[in-house]
mmJSON file of the N, C-alpha and C atoms, coordinates in Angstrom:
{"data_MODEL":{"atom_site":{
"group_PDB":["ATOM","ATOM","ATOM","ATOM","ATOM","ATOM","ATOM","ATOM","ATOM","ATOM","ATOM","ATOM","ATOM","ATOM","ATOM","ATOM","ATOM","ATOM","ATOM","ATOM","ATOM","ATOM","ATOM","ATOM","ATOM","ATOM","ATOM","ATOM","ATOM","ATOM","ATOM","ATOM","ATOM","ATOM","ATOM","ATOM","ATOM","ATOM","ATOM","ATOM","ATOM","ATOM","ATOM","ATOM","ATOM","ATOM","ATOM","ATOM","ATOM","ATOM","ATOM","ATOM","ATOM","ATOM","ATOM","ATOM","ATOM","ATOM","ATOM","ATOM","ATOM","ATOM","ATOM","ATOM","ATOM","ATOM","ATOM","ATOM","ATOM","ATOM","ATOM","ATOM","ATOM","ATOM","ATOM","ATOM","ATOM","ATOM","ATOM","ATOM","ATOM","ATOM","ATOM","ATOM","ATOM","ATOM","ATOM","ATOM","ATOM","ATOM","ATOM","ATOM","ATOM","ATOM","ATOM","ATOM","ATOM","ATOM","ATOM","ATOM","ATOM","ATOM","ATOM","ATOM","ATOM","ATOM","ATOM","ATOM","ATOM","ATOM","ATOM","ATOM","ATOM","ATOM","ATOM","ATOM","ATOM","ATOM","ATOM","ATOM","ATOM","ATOM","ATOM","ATOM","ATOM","ATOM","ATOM","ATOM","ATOM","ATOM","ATOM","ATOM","ATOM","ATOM","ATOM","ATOM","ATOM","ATOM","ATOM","ATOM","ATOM","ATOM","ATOM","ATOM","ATOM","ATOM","ATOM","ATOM","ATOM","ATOM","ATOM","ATOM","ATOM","ATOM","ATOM","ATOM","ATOM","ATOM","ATOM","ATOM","ATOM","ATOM","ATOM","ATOM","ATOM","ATOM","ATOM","ATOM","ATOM","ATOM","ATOM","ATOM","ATOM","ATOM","ATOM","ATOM","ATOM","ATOM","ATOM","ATOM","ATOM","ATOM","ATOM","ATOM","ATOM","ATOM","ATOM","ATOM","ATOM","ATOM","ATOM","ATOM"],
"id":[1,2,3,4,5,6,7,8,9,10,11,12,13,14,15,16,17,18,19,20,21,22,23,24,25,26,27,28,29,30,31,32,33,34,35,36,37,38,39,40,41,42,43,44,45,46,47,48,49,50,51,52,53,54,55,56,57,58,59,60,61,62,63,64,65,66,67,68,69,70,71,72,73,74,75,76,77,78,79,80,81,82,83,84,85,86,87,88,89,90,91,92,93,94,95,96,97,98,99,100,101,102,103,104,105,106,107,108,109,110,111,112,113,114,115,116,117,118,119,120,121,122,123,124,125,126,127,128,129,130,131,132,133,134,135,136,137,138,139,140,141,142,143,144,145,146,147,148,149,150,151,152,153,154,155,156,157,158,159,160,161,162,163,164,165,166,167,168,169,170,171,172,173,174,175,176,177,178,179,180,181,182,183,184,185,186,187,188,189,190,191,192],
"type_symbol":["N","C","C","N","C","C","N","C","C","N","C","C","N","C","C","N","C","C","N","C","C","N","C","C","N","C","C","N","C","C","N","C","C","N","C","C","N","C","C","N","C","C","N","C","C","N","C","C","N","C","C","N","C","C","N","C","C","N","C","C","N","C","C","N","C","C","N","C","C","N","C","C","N","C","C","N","C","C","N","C","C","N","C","C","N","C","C","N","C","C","N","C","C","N","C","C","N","C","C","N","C","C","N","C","C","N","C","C","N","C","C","N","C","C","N","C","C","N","C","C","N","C","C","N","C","C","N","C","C","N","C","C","N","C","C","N","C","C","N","C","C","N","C","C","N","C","C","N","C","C","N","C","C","N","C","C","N","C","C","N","C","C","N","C","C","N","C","C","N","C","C","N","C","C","N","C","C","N","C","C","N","C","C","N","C","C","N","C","C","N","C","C"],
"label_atom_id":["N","CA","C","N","CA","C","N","CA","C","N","CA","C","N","CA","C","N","CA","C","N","CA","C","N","CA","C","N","CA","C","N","CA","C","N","CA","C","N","CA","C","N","CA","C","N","CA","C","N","CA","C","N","CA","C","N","CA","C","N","CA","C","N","CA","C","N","CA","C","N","CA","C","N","CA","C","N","CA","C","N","CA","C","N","CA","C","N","CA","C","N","CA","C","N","CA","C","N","CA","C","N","CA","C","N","CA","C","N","CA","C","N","CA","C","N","CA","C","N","CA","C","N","CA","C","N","CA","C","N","CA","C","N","CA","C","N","CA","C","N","CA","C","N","CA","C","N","CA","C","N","CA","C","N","CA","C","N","CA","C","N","CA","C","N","CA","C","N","CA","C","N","CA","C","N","CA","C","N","CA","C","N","CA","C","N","CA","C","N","CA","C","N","CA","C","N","CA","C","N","CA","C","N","CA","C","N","CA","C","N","CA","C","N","CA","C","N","CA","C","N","CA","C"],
"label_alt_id":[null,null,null,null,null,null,null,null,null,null,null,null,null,null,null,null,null,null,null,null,null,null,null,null,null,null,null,null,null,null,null,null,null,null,null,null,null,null,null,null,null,null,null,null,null,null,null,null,null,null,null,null,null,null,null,null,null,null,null,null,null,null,null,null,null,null,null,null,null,null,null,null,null,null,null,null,null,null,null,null,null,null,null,null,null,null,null,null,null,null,null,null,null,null,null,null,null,null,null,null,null,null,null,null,null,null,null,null,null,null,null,null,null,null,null,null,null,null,null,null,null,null,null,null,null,null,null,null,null,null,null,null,null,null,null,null,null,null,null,null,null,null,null,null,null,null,null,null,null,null,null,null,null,null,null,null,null,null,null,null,null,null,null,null,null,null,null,null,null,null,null,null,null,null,null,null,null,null,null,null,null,null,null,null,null,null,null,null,null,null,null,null],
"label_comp_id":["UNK","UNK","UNK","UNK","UNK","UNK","UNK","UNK","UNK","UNK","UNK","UNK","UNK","UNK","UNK","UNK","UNK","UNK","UNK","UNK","UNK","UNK","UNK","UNK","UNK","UNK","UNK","UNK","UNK","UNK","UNK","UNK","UNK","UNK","UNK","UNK","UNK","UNK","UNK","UNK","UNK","UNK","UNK","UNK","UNK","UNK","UNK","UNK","UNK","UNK","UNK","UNK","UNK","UNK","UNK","UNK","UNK","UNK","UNK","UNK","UNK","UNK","UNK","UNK","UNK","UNK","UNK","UNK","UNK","UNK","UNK","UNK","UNK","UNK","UNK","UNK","UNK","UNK","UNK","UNK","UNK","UNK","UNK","UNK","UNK","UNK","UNK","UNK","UNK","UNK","UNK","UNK","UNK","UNK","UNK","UNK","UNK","UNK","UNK","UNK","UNK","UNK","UNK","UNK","UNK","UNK","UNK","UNK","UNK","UNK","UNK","UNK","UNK","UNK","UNK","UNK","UNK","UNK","UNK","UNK","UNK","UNK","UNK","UNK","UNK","UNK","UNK","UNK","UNK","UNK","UNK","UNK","UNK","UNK","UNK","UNK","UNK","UNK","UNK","UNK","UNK","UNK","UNK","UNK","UNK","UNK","UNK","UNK","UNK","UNK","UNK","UNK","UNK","UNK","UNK","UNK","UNK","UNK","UNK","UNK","UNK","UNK","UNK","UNK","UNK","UNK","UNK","UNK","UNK","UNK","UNK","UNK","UNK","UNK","UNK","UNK","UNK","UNK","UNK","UNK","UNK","UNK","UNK","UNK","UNK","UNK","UNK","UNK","UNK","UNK","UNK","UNK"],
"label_asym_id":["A","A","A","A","A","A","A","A","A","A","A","A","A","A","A","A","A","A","A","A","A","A","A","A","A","A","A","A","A","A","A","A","A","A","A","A","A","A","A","A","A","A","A","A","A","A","A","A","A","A","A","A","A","A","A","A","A","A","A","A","A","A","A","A","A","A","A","A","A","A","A","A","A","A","A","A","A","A","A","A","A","A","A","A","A","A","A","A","A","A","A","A","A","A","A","A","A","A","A","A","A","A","A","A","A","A","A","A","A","A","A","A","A","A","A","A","A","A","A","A","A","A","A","A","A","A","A","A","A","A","A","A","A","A","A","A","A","A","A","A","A","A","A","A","A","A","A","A","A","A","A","A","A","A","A","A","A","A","A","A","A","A","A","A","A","A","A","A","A","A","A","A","A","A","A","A","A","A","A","A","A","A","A","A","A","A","A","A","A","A","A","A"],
"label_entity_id":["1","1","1","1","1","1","1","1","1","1","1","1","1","1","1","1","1","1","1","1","1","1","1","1","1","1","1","1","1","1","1","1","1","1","1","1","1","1","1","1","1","1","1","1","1","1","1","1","1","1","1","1","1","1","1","1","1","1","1","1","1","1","1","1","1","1","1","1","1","1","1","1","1","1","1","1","1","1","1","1","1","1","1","1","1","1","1","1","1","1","1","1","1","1","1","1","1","1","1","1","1","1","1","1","1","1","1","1","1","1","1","1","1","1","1","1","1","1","1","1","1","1","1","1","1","1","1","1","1","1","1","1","1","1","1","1","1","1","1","1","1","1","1","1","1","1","1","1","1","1","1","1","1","1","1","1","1","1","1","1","1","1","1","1","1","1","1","1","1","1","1","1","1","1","1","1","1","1","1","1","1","1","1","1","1","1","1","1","1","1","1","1"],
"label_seq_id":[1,1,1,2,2,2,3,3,3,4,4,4,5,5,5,6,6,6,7,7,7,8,8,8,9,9,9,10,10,10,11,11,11,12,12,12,13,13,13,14,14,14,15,15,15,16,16,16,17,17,17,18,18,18,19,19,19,20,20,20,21,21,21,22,22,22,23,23,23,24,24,24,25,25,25,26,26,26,27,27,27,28,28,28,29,29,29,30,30,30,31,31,31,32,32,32,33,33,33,34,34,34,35,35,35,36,36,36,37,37,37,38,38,38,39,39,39,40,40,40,41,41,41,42,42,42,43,43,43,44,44,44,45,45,45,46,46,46,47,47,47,48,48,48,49,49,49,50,50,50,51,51,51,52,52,52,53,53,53,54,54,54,55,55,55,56,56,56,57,57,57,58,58,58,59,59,59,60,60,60,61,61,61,62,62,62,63,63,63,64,64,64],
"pdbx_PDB_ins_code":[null,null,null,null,null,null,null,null,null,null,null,null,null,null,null,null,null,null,null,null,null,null,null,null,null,null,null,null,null,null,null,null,null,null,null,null,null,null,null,null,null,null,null,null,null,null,null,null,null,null,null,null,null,null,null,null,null,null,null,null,null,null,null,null,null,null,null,null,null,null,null,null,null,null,null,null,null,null,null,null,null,null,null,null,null,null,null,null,null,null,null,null,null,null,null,null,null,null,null,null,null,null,null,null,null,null,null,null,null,null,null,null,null,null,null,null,null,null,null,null,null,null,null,null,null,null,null,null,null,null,null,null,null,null,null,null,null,null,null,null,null,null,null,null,null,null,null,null,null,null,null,null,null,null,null,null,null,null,null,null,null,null,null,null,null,null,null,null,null,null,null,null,null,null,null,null,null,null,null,null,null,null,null,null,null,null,null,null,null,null,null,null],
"Cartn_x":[-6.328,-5.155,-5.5,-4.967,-5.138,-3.778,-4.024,-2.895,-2.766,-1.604,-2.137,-1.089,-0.518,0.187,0.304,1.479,1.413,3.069,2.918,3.873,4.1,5.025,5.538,6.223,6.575,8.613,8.786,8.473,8.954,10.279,11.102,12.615,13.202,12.452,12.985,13.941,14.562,15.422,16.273,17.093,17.789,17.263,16.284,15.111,16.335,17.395,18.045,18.523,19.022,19.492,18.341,17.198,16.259,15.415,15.332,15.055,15.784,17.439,17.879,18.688,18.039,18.021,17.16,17.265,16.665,15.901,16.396,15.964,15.052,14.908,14.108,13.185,12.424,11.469,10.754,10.288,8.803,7.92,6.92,6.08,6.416,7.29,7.808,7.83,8.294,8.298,7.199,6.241,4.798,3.581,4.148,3.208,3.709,4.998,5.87,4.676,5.067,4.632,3.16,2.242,1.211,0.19,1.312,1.384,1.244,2.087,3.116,2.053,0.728,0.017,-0.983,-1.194,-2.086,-1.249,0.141,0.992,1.228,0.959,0.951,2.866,2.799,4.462,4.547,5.417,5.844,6.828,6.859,8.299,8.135,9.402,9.626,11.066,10.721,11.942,12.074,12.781,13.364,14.564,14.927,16.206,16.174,17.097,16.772,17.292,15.606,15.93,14.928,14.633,13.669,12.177,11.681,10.593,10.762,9.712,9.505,8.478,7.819,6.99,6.762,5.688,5.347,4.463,4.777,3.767,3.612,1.898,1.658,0.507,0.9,0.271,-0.436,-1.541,-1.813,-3.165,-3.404,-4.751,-5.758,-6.613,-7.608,-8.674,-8.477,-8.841,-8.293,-7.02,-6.558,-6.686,-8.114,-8.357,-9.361,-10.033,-11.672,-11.377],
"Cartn_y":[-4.046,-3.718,-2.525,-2.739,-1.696,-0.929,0.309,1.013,2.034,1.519,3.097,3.34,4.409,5.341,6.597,6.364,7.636,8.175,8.867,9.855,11.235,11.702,12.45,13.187,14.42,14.907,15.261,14.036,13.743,14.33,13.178,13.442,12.628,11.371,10.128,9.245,8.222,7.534,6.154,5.829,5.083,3.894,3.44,2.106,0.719,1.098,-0.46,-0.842,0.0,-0.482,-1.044,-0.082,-0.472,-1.95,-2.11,-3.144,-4.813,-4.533,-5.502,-5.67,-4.864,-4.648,-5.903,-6.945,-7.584,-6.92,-5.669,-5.497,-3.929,-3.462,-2.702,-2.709,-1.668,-1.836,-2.843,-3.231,-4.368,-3.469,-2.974,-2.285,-2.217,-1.922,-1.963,-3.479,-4.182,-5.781,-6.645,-5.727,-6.656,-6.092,-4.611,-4.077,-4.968,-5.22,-5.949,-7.097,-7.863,-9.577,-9.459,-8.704,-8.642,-8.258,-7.496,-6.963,-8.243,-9.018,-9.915,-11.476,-11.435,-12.646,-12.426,-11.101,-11.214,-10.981,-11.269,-11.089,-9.712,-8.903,-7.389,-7.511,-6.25,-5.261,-3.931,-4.011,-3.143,-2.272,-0.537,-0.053,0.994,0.985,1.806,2.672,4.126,4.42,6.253,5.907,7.093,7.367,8.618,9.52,10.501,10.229,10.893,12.492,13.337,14.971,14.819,13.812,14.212,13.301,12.561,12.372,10.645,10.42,8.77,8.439,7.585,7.607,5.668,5.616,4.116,3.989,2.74,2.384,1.154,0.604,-0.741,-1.205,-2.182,-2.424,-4.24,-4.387,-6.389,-5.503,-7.237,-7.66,-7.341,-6.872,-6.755,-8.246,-8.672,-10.403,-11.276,-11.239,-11.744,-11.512,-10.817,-10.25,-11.006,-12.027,-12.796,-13.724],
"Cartn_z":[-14.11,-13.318,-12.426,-10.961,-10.386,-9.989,-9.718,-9.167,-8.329,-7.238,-5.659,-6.11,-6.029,-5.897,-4.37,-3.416,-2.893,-2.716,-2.259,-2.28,-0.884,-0.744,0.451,0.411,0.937,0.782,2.224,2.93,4.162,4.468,5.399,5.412,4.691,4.15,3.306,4.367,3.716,4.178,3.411,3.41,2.805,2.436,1.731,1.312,1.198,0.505,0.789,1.991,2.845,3.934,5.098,4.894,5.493,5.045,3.696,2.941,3.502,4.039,3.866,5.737,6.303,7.787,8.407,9.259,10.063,11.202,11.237,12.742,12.359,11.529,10.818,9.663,8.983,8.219,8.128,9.13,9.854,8.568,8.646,7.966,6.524,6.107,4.68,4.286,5.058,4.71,4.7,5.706,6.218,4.525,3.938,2.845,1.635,1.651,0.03,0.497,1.574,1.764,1.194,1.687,1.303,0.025,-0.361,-2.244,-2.695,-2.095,-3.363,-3.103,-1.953,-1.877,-2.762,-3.678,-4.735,-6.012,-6.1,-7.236,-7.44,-6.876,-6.928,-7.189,-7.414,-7.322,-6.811,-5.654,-5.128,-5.559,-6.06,-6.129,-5.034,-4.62,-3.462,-3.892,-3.641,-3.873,-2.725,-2.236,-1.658,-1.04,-0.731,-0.638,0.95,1.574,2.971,2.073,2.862,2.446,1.535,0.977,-0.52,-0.445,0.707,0.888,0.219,0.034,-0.668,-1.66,-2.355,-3.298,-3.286,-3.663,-3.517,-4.861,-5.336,-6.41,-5.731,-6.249,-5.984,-6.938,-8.004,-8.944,-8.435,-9.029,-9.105,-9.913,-10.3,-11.143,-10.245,-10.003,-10.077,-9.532,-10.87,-10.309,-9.261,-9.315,-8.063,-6.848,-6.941,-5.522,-4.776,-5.81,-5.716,-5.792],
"occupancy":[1.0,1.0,1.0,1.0,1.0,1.0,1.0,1.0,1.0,1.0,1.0,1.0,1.0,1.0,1.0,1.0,1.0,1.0,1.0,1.0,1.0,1.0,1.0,1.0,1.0,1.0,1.0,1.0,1.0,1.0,1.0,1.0,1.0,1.0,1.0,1.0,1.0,1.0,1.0,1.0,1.0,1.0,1.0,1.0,1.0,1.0,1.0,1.0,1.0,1.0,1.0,1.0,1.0,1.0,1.0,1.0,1.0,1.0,1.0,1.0,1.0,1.0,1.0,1.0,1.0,1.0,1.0,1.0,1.0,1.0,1.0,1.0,1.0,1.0,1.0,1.0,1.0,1.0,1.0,1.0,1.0,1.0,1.0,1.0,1.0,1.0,1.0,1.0,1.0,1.0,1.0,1.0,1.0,1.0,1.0,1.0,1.0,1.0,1.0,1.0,1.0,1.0,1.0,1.0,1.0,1.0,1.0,1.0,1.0,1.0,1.0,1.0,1.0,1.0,1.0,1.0,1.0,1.0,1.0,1.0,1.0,1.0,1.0,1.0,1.0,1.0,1.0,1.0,1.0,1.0,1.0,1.0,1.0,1.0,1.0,1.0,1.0,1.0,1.0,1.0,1.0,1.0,1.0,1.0,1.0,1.0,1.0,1.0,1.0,1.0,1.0,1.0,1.0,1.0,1.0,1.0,1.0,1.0,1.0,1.0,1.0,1.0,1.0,1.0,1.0,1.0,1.0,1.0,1.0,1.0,1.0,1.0,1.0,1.0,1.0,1.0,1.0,1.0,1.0,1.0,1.0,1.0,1.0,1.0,1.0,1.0,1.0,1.0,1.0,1.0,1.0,1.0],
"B_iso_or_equiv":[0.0,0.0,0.0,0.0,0.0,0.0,0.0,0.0,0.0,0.0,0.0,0.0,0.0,0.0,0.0,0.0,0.0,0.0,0.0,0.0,0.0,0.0,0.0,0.0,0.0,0.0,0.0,0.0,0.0,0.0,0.0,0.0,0.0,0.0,0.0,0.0,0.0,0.0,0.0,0.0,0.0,0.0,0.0,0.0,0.0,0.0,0.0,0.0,0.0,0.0,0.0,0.0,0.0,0.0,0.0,0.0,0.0,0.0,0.0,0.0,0.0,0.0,0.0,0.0,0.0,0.0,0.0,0.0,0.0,0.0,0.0,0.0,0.0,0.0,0.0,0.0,0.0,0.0,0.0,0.0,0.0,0.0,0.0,0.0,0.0,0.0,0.0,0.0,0.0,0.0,0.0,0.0,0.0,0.0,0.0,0.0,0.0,0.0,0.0,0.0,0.0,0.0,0.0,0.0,0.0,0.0,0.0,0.0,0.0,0.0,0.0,0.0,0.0,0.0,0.0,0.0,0.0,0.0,0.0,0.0,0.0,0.0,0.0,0.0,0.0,0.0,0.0,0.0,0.0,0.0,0.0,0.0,0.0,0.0,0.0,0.0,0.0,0.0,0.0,0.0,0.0,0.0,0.0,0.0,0.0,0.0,0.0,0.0,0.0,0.0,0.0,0.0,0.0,0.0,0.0,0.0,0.0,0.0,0.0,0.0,0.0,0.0,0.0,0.0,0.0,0.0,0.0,0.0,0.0,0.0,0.0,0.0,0.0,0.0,0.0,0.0,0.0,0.0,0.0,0.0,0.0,0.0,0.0,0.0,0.0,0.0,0.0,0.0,0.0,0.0,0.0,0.0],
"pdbx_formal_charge":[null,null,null,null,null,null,null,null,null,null,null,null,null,null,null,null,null,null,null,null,null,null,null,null,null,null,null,null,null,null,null,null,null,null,null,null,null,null,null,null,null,null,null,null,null,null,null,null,null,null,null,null,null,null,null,null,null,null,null,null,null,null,null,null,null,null,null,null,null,null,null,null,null,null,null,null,null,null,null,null,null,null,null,null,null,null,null,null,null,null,null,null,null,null,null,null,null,null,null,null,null,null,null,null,null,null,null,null,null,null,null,null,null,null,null,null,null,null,null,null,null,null,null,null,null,null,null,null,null,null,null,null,null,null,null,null,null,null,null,null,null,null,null,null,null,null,null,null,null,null,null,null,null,null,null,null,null,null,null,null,null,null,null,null,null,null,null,null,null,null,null,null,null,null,null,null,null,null,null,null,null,null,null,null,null,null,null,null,null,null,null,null],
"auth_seq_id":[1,1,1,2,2,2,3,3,3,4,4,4,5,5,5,6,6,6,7,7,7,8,8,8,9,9,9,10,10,10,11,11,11,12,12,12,13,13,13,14,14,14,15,15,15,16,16,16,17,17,17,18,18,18,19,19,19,20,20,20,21,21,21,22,22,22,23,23,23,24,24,24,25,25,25,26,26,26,27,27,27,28,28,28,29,29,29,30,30,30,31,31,31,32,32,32,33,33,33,34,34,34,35,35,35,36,36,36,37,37,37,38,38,38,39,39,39,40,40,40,41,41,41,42,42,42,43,43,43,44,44,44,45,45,45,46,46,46,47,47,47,48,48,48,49,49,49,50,50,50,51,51,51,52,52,52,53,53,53,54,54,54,55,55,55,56,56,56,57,57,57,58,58,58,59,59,59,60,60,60,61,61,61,62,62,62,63,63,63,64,64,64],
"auth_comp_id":["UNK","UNK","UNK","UNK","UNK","UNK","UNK","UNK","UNK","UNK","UNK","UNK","UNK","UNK","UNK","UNK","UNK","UNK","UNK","UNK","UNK","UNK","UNK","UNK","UNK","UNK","UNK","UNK","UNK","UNK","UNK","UNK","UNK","UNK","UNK","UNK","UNK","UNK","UNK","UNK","UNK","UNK","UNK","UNK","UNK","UNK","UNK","UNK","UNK","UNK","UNK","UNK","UNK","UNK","UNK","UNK","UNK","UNK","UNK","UNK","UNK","UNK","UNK","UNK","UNK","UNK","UNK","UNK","UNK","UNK","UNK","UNK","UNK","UNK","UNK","UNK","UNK","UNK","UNK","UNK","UNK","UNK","UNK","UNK","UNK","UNK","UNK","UNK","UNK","UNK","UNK","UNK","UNK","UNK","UNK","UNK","UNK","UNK","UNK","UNK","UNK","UNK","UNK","UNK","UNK","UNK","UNK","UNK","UNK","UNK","UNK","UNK","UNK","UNK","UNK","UNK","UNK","UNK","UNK","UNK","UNK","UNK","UNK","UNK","UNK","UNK","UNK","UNK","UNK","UNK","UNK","UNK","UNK","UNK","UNK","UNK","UNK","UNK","UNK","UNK","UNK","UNK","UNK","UNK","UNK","UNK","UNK","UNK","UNK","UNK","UNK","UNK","UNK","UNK","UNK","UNK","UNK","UNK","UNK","UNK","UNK","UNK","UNK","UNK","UNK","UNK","UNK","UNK","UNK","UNK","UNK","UNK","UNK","UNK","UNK","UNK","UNK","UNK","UNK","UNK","UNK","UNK","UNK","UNK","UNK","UNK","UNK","UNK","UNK","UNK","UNK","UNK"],
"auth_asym_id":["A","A","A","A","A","A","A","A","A","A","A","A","A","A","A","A","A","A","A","A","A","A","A","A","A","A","A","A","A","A","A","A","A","A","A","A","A","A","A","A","A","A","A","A","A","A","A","A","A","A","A","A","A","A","A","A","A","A","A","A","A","A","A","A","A","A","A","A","A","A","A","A","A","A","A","A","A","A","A","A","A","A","A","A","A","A","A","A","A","A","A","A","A","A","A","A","A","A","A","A","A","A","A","A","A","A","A","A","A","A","A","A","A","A","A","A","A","A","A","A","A","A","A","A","A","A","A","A","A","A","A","A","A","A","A","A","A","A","A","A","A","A","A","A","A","A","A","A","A","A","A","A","A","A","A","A","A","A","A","A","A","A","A","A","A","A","A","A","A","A","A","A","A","A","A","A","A","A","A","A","A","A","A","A","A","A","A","A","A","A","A","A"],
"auth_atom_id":["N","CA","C","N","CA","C","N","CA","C","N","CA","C","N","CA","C","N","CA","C","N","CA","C","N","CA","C","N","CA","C","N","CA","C","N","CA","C","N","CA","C","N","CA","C","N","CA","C","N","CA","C","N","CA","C","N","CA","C","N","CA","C","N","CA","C","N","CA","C","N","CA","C","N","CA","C","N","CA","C","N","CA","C","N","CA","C","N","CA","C","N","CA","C","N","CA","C","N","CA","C","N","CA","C","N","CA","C","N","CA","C","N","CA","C","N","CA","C","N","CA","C","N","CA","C","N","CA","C","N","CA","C","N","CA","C","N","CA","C","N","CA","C","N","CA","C","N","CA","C","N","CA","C","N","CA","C","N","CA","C","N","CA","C","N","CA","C","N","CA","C","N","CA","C","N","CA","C","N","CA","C","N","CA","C","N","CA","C","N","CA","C","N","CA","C","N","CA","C","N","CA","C","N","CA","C","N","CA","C","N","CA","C","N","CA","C","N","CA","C","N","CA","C"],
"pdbx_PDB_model_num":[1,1,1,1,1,1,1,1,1,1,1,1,1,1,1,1,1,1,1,1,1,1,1,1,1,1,1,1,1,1,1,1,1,1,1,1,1,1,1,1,1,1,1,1,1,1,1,1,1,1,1,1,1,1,1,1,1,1,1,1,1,1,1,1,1,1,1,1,1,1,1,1,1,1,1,1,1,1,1,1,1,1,1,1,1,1,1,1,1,1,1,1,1,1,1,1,1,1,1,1,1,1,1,1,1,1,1,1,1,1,1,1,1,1,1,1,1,1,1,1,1,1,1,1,1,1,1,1,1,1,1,1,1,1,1,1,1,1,1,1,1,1,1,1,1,1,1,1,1,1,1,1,1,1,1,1,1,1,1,1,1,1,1,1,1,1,1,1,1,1,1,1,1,1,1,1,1,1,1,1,1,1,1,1,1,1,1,1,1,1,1,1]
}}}
Protein backbone atom coordinates (compact mmCIF):
# COMPACT_ATOMS: atom_id res chain seq x y z
CA UNK A 1 0.00 0.00 0.00
CA UNK A 2 1.04 3.30 -0.83
CA UNK A 3 0.38 6.64 0.68
CA UNK A 4 0.81 10.65 -0.29
CA UNK A 5 -0.18 12.71 2.00
CA UNK A 6 -0.08 16.67 1.66
CA UNK A 7 -1.18 19.36 3.37
CA UNK A 8 -1.33 23.47 3.55
CA UNK A 9 -2.86 26.33 5.80
CA UNK A 10 -3.60 28.09 2.76
CA UNK A 11 -6.93 30.09 2.81
CA UNK A 12 -8.89 26.69 2.36
CA UNK A 13 -12.23 26.57 0.87
CA UNK A 14 -15.52 24.94 1.05
CA UNK A 15 -14.62 21.09 -0.57
CA UNK A 16 -18.43 20.18 -0.89
CA UNK A 17 -19.61 22.88 -2.71
CA UNK A 18 -16.71 22.81 -4.82
CA UNK A 19 -17.00 18.94 -5.04
CA UNK A 20 -20.57 19.14 -6.30
CA UNK A 21 -20.16 22.45 -8.53
CA UNK A 22 -20.28 21.73 -12.42
CA UNK A 23 -18.59 24.64 -13.25
CA UNK A 24 -15.70 24.37 -10.70
CA UNK A 25 -13.05 22.14 -9.11
CA UNK A 26 -11.85 20.75 -12.69
CA UNK A 27 -8.53 19.76 -10.88
CA UNK A 28 -10.00 18.29 -7.79
CA UNK A 29 -12.24 16.11 -10.05
CA UNK A 30 -9.52 15.36 -12.76
CA UNK A 31 -7.01 14.04 -9.22
CA UNK A 32 -10.33 11.87 -7.55
CA UNK A 33 -10.90 10.39 -11.44
CA UNK A 34 -7.46 9.42 -11.59
CA UNK A 35 -6.93 8.05 -7.94
CA UNK A 36 -9.89 6.06 -8.45
CA UNK A 37 -8.40 4.29 -12.18
CA UNK A 38 -5.97 2.43 -9.89
CA UNK A 39 -8.70 1.87 -7.06
CA UNK A 40 -6.90 4.37 -4.98
CA UNK A 41 -9.00 6.67 -2.29
CA UNK A 42 -9.15 10.01 -2.11
CA UNK A 43 -9.88 12.12 1.30
CA UNK A 44 -10.08 15.61 0.96
CA UNK A 45 -10.90 17.77 3.61
CA UNK A 46 -10.82 21.49 4.13
CA UNK A 47 -12.14 24.73 5.80
CA UNK A 48 -11.87 28.30 4.25
CA UNK A 49 -9.22 30.16 6.91
CA UNK A 50 -7.68 26.81 7.86
CA UNK A 51 -5.80 25.54 4.75
CA UNK A 52 -6.60 21.83 3.28
CA UNK A 53 -5.02 18.37 3.66
CA UNK A 54 -5.23 15.46 1.12
CA UNK A 55 -4.75 11.81 1.63
CA UNK A 56 -4.35 9.40 -1.29
CA UNK A 57 -4.02 5.80 -0.65
CA UNK A 58 -4.07 2.48 -3.65
CA UNK A 59 -2.15 -0.79 -3.90
CA UNK A 60 0.83 -0.51 -4.98
CA UNK A 61 0.18 -3.38 -7.48
CA UNK A 62 -2.39 -1.82 -9.22
CA UNK A 63 -0.02 0.23 -10.66
CA UNK A 64 1.69 -2.68 -13.14
Amino acid sequence: IATIKYSDDGIGFDYDKIKNSPKTGTGLRNIISRVKLFDGIVKITSKKGYGMKVKITFEVSNLF
